[in-house]
C-alpha positions as CSV (number, residue, x, y, z in Angstrom):
1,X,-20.6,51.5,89.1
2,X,-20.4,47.7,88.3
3,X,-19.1,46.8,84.6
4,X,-21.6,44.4,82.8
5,X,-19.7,41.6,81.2
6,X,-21.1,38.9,78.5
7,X,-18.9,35.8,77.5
8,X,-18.7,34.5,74.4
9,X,-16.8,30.5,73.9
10,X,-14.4,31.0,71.0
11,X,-13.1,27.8,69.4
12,X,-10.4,27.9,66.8
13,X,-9.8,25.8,64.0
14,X,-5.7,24.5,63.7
15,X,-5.6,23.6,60.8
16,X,-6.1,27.3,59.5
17,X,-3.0,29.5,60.2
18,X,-4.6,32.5,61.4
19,X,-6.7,31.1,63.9
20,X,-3.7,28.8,64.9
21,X,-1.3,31.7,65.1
22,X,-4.2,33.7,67.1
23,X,-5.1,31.2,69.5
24,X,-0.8,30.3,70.3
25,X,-0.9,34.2,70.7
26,X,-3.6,34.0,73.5
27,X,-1.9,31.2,75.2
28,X,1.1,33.0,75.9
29,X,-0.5,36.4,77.2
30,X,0.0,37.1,80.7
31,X,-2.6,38.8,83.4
32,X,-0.1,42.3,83.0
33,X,-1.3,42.1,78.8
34,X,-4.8,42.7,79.6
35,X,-7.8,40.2,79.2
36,X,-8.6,38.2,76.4
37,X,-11.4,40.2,75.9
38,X,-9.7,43.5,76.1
39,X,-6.9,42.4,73.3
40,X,-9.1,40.6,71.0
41,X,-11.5,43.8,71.3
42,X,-8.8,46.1,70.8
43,X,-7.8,44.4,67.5
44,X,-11.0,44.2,66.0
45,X,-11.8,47.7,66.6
46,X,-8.3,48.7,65.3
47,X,-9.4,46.5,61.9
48,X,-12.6,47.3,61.6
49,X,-11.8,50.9,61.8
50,X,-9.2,50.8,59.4
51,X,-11.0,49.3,56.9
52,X,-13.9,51.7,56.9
53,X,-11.1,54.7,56.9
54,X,-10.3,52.7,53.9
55,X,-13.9,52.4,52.7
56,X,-15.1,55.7,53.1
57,X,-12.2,57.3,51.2
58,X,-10.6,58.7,54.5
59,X,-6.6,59.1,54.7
60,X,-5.6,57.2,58.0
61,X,-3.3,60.2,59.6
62,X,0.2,59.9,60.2
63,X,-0.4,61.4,64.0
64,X,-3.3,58.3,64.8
65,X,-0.7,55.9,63.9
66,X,2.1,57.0,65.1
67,X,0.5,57.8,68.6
68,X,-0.1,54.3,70.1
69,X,-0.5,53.5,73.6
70,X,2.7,51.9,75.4
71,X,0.7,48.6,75.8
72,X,-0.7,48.4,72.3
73,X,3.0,48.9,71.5
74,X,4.7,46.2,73.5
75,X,1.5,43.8,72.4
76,X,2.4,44.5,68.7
77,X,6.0,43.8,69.3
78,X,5.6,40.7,70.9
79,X,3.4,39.5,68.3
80,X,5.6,40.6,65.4
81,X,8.3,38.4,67.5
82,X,6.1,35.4,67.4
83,X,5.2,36.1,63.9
84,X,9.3,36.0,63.2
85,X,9.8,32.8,65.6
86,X,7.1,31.4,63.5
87,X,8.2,32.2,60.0
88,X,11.9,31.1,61.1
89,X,10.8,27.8,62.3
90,X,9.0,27.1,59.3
91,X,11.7,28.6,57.1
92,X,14.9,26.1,59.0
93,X,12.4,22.9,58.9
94,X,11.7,23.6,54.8
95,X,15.7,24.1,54.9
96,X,16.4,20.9,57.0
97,X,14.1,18.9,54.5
98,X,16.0,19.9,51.3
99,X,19.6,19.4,52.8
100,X,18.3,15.4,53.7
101,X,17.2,15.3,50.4
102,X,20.1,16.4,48.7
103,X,22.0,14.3,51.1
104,X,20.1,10.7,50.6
105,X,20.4,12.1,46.7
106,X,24.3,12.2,46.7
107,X,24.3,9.1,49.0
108,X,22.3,7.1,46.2
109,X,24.4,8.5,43.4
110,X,26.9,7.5,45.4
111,X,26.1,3.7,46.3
112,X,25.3,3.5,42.5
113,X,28.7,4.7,41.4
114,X,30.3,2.1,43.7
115,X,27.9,-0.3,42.8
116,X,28.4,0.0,39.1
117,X,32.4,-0.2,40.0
118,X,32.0,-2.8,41.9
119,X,30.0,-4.9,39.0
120,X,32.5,-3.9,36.2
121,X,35.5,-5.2,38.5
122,X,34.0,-8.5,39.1
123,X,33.4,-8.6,35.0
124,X,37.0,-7.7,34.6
125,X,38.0,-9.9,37.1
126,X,36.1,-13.0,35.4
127,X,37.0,-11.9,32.2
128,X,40.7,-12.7,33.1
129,X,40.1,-15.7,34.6
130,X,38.5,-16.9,31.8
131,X,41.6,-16.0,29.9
132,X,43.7,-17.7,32.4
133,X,41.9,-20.7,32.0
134,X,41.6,-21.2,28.4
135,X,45.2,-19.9,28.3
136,X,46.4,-23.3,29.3
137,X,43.5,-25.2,27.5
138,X,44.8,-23.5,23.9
139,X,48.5,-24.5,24.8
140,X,47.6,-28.0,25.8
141,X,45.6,-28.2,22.8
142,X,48.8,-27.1,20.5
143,X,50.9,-29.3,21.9
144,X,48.0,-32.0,21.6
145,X,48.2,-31.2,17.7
146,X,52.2,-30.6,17.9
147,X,52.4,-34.2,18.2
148,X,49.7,-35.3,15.5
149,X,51.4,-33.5,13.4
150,X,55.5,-34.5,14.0
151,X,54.0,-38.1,15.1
């Protein structure tokens, strides 16, 4: 007996995380997973009859879910890897941003503490040159008067 297949053109949307994650998760199946149609089926069925166990009032039994296929096993485990590849790239980029943060932070405290050094050197320094220079401007000018005075 010949099977009867129908196709159906799927298009996902990337900017919406599910689909994103769903559609990376097709990409990387291989011919020894199964079809797309096979896995995708599988999953809905697996939903869809779990939520109308949950919708009719009927307990899910420990035995149906424990008992699953070696396939669906090693499908859900490579998805749950992906899931955790996923999650860990997103949680080390969010980590990478706050450590540059925190570094151009310290680096601008940092160029601002020198900087602020830096200016209240240069105002000591001219303070004292000023000093210098009227030094011998005030002595001139007592010896100036010195002279008025014993002249």
């Amino acid at each position: 007996m010949r099977k009867t297949y129908k196709c159906s053109n799927i298009k996902f949307c990337m900017e919406d995380e599910n689909q994103r994650r769903t559609w990376e998760y097709l990409q990387g199946i291989t011919r020894k997973d199964g079809s797309y149609g096979k896995i995708l089926s599988d999953a809905f069925v697996a939903v869809l009859d779990g939520q109308m166990r949950v919708g009719t009032g009927k307990a899910v039994s420990d035995v149906d879910s424990a008992i699953l296929p070696e396939q669906d096993t090693d499908i859900l485990e490579k998805m749950l890897d992906r899931i955790l590849e996923s999650k860990f790239h997103e949680i080390l980029q969010e980590l990478q941003k706050v450590l540059s943060e925190q570094i151009s932070n310290s680096f601008s405290e940092y160029v601002s503490a020198v900087h602020s050094d830096e200016e209240k050197l240069i105002e000591k320094t001219n303070a004292d040159g000023m000093e210098q220079m009227q030094e011998p401007e005030l002595s001139e000018d007592m010896m100036a008067f010195a002279f008025a005075m014993g002249g």
